[in-house]
MARTI-316499 format. One record per residue: x, y, z of N, C-alpha, C in turn. Coordinates in steps of 0.001 Angstrom, whole numbers. Layout:
BEGIN
SITE      n.px      n.py      n.pz     ca.px     ca.py     ca.pz      c.px      c.py      c.pz
SITE         X         Y         Z         X         Y         Z         X         Y         Z
...
***
This chain:
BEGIN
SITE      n.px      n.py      n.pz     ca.px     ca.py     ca.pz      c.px      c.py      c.pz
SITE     25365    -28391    -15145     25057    -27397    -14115     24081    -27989    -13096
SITE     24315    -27777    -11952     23520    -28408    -10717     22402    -27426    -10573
SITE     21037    -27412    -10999     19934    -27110    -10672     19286    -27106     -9258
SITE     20296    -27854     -8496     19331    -27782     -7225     19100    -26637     -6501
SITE     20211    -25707     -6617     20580    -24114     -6274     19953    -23284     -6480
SITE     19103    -23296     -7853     18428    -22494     -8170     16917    -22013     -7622
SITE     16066    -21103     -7574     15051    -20868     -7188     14673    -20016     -7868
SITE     13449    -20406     -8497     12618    -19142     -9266     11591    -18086     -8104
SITE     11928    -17082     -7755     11664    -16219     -6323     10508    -15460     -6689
SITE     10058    -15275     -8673      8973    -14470     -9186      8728    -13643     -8711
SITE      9962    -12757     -8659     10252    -10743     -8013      9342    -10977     -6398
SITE      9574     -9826     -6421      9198     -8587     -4674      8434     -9998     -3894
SITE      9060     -9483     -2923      8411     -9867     -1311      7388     -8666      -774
SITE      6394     -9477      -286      5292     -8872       500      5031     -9458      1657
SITE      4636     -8775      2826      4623     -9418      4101      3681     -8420      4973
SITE      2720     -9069      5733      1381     -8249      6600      1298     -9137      7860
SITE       820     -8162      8691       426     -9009      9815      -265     -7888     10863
SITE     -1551     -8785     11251     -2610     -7712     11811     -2797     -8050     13428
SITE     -3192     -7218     14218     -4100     -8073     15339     -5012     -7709     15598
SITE     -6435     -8477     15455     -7735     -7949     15131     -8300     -7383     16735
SITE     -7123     -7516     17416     -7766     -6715     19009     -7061     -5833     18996
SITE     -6402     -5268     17915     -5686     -4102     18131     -4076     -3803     19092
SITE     -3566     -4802     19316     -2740     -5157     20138     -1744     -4671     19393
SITE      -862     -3971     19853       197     -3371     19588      1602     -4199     19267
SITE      2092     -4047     17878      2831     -4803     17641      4767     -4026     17221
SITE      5733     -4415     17104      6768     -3919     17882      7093     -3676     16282
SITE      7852     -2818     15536      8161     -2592     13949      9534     -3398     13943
SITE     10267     -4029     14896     10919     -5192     14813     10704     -6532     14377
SITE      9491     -6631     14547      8757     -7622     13875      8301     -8111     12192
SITE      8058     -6931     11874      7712     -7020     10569      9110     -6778      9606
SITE     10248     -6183     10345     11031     -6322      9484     11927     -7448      9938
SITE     11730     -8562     10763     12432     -9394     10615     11960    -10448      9397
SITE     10085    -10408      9440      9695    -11470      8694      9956    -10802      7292
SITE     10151     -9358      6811     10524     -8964      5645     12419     -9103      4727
SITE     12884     -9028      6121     14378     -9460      5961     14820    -11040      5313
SITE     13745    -11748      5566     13811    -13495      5939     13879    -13575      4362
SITE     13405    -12407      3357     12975    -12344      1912     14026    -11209       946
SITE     15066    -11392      1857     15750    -10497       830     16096    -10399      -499
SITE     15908    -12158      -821     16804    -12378     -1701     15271    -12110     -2864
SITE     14411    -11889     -2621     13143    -11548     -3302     13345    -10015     -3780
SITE     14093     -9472     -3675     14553     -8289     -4072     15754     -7655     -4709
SITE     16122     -6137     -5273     17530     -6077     -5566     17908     -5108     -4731
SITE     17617     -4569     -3829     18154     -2919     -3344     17455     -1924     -3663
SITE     16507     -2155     -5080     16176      -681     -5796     14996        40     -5026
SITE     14702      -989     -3637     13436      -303     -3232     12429     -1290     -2044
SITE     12508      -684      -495     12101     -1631        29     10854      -534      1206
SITE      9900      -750      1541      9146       166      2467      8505      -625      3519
SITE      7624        38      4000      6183      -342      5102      5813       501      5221
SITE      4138       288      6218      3517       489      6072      3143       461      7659
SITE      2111      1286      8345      1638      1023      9805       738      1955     10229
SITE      -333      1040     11106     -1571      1874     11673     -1095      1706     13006
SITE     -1678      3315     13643     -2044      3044     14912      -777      4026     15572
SITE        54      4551     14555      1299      4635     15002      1400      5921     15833
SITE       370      7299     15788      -122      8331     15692      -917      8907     16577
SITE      -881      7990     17248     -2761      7975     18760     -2480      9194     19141
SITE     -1962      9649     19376     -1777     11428     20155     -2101     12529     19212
SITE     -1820     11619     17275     -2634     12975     16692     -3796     12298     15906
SITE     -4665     11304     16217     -5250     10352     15629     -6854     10751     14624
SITE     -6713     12357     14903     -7509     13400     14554     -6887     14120     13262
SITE     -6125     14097     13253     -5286     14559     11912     -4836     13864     10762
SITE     -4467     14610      9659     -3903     13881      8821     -2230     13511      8683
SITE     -1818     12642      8823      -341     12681      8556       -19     12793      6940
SITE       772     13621      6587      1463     13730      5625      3138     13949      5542
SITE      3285     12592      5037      4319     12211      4649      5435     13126      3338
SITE      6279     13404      3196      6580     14580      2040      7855     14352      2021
SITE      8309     13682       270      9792     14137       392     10088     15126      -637
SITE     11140     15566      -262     11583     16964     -1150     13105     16819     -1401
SITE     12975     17125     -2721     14289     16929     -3622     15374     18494     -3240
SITE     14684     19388     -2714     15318     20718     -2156     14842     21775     -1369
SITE     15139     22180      -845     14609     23532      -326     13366     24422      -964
SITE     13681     24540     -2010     12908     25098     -2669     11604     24857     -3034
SITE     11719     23460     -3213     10130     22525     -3309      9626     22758     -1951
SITE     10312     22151      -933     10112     22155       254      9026     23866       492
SITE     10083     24656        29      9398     26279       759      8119     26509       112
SITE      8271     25595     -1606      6539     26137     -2040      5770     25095     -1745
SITE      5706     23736      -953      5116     22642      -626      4285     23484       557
SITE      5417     24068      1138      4484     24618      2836      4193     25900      2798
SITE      4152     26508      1375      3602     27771      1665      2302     27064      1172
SITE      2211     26147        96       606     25793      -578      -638     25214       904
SITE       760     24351      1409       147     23498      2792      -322     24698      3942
SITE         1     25441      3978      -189     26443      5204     -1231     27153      4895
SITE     -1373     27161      3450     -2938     28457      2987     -4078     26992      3027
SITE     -3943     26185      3154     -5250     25043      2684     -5298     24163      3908
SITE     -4368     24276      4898     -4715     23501      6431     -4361     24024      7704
SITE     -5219     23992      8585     -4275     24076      9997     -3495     23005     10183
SITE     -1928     23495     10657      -713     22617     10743      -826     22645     12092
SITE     -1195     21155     13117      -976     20793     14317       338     20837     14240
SITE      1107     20044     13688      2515     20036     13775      3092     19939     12913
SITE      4641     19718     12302      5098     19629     11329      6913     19155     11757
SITE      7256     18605     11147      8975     17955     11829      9299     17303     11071
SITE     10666     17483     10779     11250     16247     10191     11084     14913     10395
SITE     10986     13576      9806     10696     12415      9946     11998     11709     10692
SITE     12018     11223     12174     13045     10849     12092     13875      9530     11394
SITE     14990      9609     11103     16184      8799     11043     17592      8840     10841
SITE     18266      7758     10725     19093      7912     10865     20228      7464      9740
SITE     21628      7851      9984     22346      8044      8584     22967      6158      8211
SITE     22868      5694      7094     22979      4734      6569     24373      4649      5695
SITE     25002      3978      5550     26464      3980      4999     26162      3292      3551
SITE     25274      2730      3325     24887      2481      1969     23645      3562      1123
SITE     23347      4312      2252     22248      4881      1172     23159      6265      1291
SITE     23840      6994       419     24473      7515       144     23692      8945        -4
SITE     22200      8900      -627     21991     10088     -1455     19940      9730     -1062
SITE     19655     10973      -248     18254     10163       133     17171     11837       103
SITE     15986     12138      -287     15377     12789       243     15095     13635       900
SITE     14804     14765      1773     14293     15204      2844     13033     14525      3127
SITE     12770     14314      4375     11469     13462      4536     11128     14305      5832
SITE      9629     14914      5403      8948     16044      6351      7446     14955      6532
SITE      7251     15289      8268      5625     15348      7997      5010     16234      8685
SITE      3906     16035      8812      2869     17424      8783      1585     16361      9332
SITE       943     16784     10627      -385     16704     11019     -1194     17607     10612
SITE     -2500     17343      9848     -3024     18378      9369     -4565     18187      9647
SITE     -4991     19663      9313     -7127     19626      9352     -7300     20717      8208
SITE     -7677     19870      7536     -8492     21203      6036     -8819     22366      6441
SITE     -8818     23669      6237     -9632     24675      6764    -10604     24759      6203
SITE    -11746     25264      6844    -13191     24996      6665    -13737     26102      5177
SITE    -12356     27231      5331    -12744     28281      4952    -12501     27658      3113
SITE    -11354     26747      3007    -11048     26090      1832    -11650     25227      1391
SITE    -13004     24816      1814    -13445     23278      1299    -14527     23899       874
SITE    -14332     24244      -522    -15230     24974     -1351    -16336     23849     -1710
SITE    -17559     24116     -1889    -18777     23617     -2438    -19229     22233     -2014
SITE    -18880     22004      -660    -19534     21129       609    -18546     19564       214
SITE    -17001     20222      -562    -16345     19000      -504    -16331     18732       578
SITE    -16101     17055       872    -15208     16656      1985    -14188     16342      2499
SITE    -13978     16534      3526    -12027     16095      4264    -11403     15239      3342
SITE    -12187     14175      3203    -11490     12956      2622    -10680     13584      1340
SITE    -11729     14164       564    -11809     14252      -823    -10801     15479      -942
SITE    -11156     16278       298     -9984     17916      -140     -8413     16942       415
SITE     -7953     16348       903     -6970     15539       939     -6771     15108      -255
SITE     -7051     14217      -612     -6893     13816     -2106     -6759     14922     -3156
SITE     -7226     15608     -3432     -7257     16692     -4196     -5719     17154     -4055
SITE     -5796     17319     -2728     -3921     17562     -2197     -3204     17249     -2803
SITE     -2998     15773     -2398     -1982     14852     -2849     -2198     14760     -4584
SITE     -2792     14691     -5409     -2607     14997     -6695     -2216     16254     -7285
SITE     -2312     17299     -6183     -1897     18909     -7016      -706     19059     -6760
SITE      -172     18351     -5642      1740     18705     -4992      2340     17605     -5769
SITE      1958     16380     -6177      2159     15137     -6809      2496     15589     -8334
SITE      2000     16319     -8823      1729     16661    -10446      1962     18277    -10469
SITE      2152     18980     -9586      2174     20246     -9939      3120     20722     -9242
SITE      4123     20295     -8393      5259     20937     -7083      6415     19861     -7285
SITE      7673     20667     -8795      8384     19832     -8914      9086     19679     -7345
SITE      9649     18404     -7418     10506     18216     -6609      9694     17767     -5352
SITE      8549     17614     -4992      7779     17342     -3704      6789     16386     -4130
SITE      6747     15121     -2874      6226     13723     -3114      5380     13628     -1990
SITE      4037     13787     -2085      3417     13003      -634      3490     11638      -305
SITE      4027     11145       150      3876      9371       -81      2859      9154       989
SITE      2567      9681      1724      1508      9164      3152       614     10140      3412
SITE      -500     10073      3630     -1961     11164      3879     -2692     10043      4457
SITE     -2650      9232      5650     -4039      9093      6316     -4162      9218      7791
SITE     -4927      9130      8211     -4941      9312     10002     -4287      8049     11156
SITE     -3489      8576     11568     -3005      7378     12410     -1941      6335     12236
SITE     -1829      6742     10820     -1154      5792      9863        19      6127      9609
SITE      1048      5720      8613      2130      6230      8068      2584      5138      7030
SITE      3741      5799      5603      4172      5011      5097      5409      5426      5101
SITE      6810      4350      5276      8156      4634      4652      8626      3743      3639
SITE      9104      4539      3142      9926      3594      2122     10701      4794      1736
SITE     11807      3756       609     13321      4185      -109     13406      3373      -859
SITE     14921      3880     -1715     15728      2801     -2350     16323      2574     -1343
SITE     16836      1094     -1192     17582       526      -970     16850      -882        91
SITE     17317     -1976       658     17276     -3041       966     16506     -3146      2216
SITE     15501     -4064      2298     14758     -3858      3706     15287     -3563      5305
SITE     16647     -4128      5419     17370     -3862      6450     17505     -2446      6459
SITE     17965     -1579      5322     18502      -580      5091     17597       725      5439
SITE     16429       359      4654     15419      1530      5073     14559      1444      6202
SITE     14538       181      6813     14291      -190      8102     14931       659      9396
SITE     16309       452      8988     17533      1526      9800     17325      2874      9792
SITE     16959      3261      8078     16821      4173      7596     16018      5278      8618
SITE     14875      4782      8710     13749      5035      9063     13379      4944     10018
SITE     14289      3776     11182     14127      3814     12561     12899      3153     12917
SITE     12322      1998     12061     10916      1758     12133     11021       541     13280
SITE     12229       405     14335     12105      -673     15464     11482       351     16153
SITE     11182      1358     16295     10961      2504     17521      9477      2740     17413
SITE      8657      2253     16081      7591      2313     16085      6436      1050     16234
SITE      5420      1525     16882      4287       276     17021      3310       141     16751
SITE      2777      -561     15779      1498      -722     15545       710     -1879     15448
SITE      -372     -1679     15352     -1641     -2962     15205     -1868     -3999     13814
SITE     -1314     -3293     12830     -1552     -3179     11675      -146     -2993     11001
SITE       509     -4079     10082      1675     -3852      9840      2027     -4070      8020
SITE      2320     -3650      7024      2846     -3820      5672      4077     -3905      5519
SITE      4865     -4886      4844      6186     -4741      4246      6513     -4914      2793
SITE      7342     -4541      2346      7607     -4701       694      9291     -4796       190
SITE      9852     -5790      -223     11239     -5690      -788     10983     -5922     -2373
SITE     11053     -4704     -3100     11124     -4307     -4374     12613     -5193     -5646
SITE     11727     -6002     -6599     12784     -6011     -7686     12030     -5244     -8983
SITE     12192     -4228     -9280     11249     -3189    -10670     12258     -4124    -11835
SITE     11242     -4363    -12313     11874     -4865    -13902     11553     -4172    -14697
SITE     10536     -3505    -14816     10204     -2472    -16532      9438      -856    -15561
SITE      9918      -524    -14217      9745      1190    -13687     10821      1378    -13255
SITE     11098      2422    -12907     12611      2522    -12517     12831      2572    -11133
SITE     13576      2302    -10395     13502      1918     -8887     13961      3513     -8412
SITE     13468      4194     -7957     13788      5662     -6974     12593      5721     -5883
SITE     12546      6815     -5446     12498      6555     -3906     10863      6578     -3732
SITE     10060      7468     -4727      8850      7608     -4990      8371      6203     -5464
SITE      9335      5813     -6323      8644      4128     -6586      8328      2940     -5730
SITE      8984      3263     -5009      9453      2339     -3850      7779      1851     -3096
SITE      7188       709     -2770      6162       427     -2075      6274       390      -750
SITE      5372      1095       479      3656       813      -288      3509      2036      -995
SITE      2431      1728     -1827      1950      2985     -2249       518      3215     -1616
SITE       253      4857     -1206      -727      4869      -370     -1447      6084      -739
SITE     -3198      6387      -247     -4034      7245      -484     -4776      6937       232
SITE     -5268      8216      1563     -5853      8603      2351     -5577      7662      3310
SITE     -5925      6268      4359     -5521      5274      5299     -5604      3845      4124
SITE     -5295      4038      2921     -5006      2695      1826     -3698      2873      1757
SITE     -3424      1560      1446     -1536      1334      1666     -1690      -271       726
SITE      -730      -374        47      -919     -1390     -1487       370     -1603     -1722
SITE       893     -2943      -770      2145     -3678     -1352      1944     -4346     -2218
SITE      2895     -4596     -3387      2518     -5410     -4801      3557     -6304     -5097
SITE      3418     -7534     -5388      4313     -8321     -6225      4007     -8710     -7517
SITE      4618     -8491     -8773      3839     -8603    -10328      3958     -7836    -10775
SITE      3383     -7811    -12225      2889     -6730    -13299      1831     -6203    -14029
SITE      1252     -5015    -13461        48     -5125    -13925      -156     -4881    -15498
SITE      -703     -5488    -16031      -717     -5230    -17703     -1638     -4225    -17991
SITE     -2828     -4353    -17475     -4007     -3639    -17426     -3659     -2390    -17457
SITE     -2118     -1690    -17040     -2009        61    -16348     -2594      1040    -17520
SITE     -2754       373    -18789     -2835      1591    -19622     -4559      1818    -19297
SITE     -5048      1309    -19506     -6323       764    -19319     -7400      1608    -17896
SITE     -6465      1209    -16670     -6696      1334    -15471     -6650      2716    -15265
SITE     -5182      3349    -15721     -5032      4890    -15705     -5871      5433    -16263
SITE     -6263      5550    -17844     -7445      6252    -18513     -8705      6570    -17536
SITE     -9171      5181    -17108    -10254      5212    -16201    -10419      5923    -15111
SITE     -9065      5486    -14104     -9184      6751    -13009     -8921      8396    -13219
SITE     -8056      8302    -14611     -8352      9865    -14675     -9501     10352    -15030
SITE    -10697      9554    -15676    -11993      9765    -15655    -12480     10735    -14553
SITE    -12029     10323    -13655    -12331     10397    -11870    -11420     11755    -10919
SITE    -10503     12110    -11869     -9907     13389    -11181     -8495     12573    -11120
SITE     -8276     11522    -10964     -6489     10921    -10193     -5598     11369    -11146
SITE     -4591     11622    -10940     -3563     12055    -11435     -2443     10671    -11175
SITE     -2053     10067    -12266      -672      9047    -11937        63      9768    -12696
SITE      1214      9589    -11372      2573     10558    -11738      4047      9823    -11002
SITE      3990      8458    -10490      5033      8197    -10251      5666      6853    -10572
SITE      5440      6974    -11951      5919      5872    -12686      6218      4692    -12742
SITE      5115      4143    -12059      5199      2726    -11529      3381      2245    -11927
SITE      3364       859    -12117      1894       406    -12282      1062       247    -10604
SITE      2070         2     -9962      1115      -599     -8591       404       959     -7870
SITE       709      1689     -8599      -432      3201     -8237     -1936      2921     -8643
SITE     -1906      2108     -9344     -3822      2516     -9905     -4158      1216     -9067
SITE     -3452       456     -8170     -4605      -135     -7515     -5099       517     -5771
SITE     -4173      1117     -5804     -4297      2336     -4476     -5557      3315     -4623
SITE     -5324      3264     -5705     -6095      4559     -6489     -7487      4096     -6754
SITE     -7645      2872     -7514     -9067      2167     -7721     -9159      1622     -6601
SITE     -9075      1134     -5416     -9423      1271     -4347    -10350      1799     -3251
SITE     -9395      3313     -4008    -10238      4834     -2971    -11253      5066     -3609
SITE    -11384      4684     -5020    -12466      4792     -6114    -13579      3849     -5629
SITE    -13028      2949     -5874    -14237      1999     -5476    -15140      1691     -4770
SITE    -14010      1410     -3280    -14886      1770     -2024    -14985      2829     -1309
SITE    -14705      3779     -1476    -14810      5355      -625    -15573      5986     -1333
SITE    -15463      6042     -2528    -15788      6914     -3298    -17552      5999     -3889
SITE    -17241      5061     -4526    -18814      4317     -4585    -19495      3149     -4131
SITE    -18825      3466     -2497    -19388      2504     -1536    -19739       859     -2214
SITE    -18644       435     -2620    -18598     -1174     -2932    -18262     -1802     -1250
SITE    -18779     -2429      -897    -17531     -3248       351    -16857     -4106      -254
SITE    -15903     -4465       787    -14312     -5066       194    -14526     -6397      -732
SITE    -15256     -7145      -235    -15340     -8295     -1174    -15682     -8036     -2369
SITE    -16649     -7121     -2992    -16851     -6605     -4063    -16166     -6074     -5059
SITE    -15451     -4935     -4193    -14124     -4715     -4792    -13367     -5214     -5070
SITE    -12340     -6565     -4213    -12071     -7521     -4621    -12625     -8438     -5922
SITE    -13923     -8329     -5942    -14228     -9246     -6862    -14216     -8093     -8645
SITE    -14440     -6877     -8393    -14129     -6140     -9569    -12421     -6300     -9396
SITE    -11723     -6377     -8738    -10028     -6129     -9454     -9832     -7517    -10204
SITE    -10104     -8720     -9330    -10004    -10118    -10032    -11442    -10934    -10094
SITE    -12026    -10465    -11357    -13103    -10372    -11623    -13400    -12026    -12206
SITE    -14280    -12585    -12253    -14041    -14290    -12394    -13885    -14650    -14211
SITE    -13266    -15513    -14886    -13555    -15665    -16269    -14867    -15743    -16926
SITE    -14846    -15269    -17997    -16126    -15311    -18220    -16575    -16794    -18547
SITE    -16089    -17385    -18609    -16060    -19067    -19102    -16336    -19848    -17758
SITE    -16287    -19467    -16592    -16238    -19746    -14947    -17556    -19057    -15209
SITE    -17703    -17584    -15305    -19174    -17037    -15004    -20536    -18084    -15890
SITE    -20246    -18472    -16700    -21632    -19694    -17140    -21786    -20241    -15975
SITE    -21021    -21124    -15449    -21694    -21889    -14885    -22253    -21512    -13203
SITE    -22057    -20061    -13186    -23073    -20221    -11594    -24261    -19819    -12242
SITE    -24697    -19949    -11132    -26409    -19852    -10727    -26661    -18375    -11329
SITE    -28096    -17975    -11437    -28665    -17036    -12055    -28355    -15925    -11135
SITE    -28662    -15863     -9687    -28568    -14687     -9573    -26836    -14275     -9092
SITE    -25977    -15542     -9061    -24894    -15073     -9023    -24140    -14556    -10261
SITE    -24628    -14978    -11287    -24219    -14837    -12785    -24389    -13390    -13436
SITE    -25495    -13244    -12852    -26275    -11580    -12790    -25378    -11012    -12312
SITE    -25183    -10788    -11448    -24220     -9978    -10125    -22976     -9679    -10711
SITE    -22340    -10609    -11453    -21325    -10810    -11471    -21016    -10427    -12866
SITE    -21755    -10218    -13620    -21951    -10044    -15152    -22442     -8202    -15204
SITE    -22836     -7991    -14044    -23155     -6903    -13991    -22099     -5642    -13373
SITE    -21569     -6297    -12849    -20087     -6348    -12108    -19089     -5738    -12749
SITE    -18655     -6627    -14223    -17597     -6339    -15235    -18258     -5718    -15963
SITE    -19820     -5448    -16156    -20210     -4685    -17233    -20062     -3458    -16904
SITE    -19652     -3014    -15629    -19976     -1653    -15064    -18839      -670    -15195
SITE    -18032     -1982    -14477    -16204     -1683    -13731    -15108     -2407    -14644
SITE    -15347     -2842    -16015    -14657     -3301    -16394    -12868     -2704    -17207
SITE    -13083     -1464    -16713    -11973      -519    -17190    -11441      -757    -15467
SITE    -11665     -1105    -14437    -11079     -1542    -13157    -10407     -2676    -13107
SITE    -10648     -3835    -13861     -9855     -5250    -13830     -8446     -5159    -13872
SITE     -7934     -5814    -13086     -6561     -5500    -13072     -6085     -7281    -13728
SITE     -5465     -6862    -14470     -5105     -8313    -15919     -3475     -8204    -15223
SITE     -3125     -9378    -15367     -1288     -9682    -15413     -1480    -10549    -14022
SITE       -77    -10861    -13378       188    -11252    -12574       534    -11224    -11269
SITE      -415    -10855    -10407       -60     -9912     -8974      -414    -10442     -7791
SITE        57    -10299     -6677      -341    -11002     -5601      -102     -9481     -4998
SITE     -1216     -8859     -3781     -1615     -7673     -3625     -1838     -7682     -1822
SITE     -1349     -7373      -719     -1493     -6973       683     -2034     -5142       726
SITE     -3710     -5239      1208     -3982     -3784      1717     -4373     -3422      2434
SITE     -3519     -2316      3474     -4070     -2228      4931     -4955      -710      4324
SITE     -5706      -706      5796     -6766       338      5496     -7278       515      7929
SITE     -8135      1047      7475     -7856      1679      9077     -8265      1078      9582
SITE     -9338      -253      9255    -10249     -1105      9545     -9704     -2875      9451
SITE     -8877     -2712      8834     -8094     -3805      8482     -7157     -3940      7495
SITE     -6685     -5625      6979     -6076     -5622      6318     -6777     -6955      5466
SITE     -6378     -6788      3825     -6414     -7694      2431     -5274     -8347      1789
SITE     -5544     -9668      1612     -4605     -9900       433     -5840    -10456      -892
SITE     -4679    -10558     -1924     -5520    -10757     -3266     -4619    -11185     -3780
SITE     -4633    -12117     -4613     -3850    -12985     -5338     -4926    -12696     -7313
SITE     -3986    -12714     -8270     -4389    -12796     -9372     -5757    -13722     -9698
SITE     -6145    -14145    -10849     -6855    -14585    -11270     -6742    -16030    -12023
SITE     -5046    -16326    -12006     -4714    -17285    -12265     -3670    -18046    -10867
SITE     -3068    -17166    -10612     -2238    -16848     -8859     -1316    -17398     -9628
SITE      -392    -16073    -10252       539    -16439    -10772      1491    -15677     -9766
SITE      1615    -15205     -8755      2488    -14971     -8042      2182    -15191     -6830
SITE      3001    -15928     -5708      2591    -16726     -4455      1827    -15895     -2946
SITE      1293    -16765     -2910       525    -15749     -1299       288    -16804      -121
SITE       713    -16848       853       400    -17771      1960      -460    -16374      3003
SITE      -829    -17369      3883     -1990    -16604      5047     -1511    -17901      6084
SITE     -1932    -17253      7151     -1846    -18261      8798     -2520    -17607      9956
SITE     -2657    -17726     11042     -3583    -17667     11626     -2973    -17883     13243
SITE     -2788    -17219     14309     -2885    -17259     15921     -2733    -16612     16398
SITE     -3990    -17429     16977     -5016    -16746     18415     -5545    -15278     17676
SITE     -5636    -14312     17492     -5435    -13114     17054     -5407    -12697     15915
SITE     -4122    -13005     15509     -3011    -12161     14591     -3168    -13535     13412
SITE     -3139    -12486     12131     -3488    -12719     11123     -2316    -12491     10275
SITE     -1681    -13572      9315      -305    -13318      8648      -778    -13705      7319
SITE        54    -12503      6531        23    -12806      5028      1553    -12917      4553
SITE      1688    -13414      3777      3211    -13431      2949      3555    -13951      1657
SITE      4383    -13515       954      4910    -14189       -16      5296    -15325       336
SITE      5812    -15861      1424      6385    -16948      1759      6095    -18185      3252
SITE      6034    -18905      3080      5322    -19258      4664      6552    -19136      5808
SITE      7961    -19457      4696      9312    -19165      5893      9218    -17800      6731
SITE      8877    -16261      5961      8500    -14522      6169      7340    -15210      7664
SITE      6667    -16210      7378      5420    -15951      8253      6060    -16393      9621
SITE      6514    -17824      9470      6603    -18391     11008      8165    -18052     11208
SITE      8952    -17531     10650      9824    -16239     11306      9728    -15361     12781
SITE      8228    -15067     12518      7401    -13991     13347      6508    -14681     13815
SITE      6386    -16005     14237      5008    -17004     14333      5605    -18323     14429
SITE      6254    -18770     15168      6950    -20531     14827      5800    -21395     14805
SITE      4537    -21287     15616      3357    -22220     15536      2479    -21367     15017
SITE      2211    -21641     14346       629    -20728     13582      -433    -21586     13866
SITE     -1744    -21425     14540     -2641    -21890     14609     -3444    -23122     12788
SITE     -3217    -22308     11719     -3004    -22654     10626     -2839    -22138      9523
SITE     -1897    -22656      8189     -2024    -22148      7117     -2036    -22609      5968
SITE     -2789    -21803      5072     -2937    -22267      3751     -2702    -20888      2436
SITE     -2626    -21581      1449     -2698    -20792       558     -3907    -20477      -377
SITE     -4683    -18815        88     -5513    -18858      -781     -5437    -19060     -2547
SITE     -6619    -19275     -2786     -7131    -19751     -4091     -7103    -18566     -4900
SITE     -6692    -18900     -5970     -6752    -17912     -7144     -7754    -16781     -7023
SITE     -7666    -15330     -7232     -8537    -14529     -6872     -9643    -14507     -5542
SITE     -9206    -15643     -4630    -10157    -15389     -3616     -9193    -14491     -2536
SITE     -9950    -13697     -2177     -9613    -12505     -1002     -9698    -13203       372
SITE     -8110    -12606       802     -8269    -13281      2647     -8477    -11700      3033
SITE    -10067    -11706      3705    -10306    -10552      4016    -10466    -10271      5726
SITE     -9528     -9445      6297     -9164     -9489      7734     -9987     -8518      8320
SITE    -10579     -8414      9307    -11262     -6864     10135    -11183     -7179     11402
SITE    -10531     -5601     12247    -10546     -5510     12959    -11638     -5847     14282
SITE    -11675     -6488     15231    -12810     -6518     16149    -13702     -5123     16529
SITE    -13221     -4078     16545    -13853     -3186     16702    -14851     -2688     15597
***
């Protein structure tokens, strides 16, 4: 048998690309460099992700919602109508696909908490969230996949071209871009599974397996989260909003609790880095995310990648003038980039951490 044919692809494609001046970027773009990776996938599930997309309601919350019927649908917006003022509300557009046969209703909704509902000096952030775990876990048949400002997420089953079409995402533009072509080996590929997965303006494309999920879940339900859509790459969305929203870590930190250093690596730094860092896993150590993952997360401020702790699944980064590229692949990058100022591949657990100029 001729081996040269072969390629070990080590599941899902991930693909980001930012511009730290905010420069508006065309959703043709990101799905060409996500297309370039098909073969990184099976069909069962392909999305994105985008800031900026929203400027006219950039005050509101977008919520994203699919509904398995009418019926979910009618008790989704009677719950939504007693707990927010609805700026607007419309179907999501797109359009009909000859392979996706059998798809969703997909509603969204601009929204503002009412003041009269945010019992005992919660906040916006937090009565959002609260949301999305009570319609998530308690309203069969109804899925929020998207809740942040400005932002949006799509995804489906089926193939990045497909839900690309699907979804009509050449018509949209943003600053800030996520892609994901899904192969699920041990969750089941439907439309809720499908990446990114997102909470409040966090959005978490994944390639890998997290081993840690039993672990990770216990912990955030500590915390109020509810996981309910049967996939592992939810609790890093989730420890995320935990981490830094919720107990003001900044990103590198956080980063450094998900791929936290060996403890056999931690001897040998210095005292007060050893401290830090020892103090770190002693705290958050039900947060470590164990297995094999390479991780892209946009947020309103920017965008992350994270690679495992051993970088058992691939991550390239590049660099021009501007615009900042992450990928599974360096072919996904200069697709969308033929000269890149430069690239490399970060180092095991080190974070390429991007922010906006503003």
């Amino acid at each position: 048998m001729n081996h040269d044919y072969q390629r070990d692809i080590s599941g899902c494609g991930l693909t980001g690309v930012i511009s730290k001046k905010k420069r508006m970027i065309g959703g043709d773009v990101i799905v060409r460099s996500l297309c370039l990776m098909n073969d990184r996938g099976n069909g069962l599930g392909a999305g994105f992700a985008a800031y900026g997309i929203y400027p006219e309601f950039r005050d509101f919350y977008a919520l994203h919602i699919m509904y398995d019927d009418e019926s979910s649908q009618r008790t989704c917006e009677e719950y939504i109508r007693n707990e927010y003022h609805v700026e607007k509300a419309e179907d999501i557009p797109t359009r009909p696909v000859k392979t996706i046969a059998i798809s969703p209703r997909v509603v969204r909704y601009f929204v503002k908490p009412l003041r009269e509902r945010m019992e005992g000096g919660i906040g916006e952030d937090d009565f959002v969230v609260r949301t999305v775990m009570r319609i998530n876990s308690e309203i069969e048949g109804a899925y929020i996949f998207s809740s942040g400002k400005n932002m949006g997420a799509f995804k489906g089953v089926g193939t990045p071209s497909e839900i690309a079409e699907f979804f009509r995402i050449e018509e949209y533009e943003g600053y800030i871009w996520t892609g994901h072509t899904r192969f699920p080996t041990n969750t089941p590929g439907w439309w809720g599974g499908a990446h990114p997965f997102t909470l409040l303006d966090w959005s978490i494309v994944h390639n890998g397996e997290i081993s840690s999920y039993g672990i990770n879940k216990r912990y955030l339900e500590m915390y109020g989260y509810k996981l309910t859509l049967l996939t592992d790459t939810e609790v890093a969305a989730y420890l995320l909003d935990l981490l830094i929203r919720r107990h003001g870590l900044d990103i590198p930190t956080a980063c450094t609790v998900l791929a936290s250093p060996f403890w056999k690596d931690v001897d040998y730094m210095d005292e007060e880095e050893k401290e830090a860092i020892t103090l770190l896993r002693l705290t958050y150590g039900s947060a470590l995310l164990n297995g094999p993952f390479a991780i892209l997360f946009g947020h309103s401020k920017g965008l992350v990648g994270l690679n495992d702790r051993i970088k058992l699944r691939p991550l390239v980064a590049a660099t021009k003038d501007d615009m900042v590229f992450i990928a599974s692949e360096e072919a996904a990058i200069r697709e969308i980039c033929k000269e890149p100022d430069r690239v490399w591949a970060p180092r095991a657990g080190e974070p390429v951490i991007v922010a906006l100029e503003d």
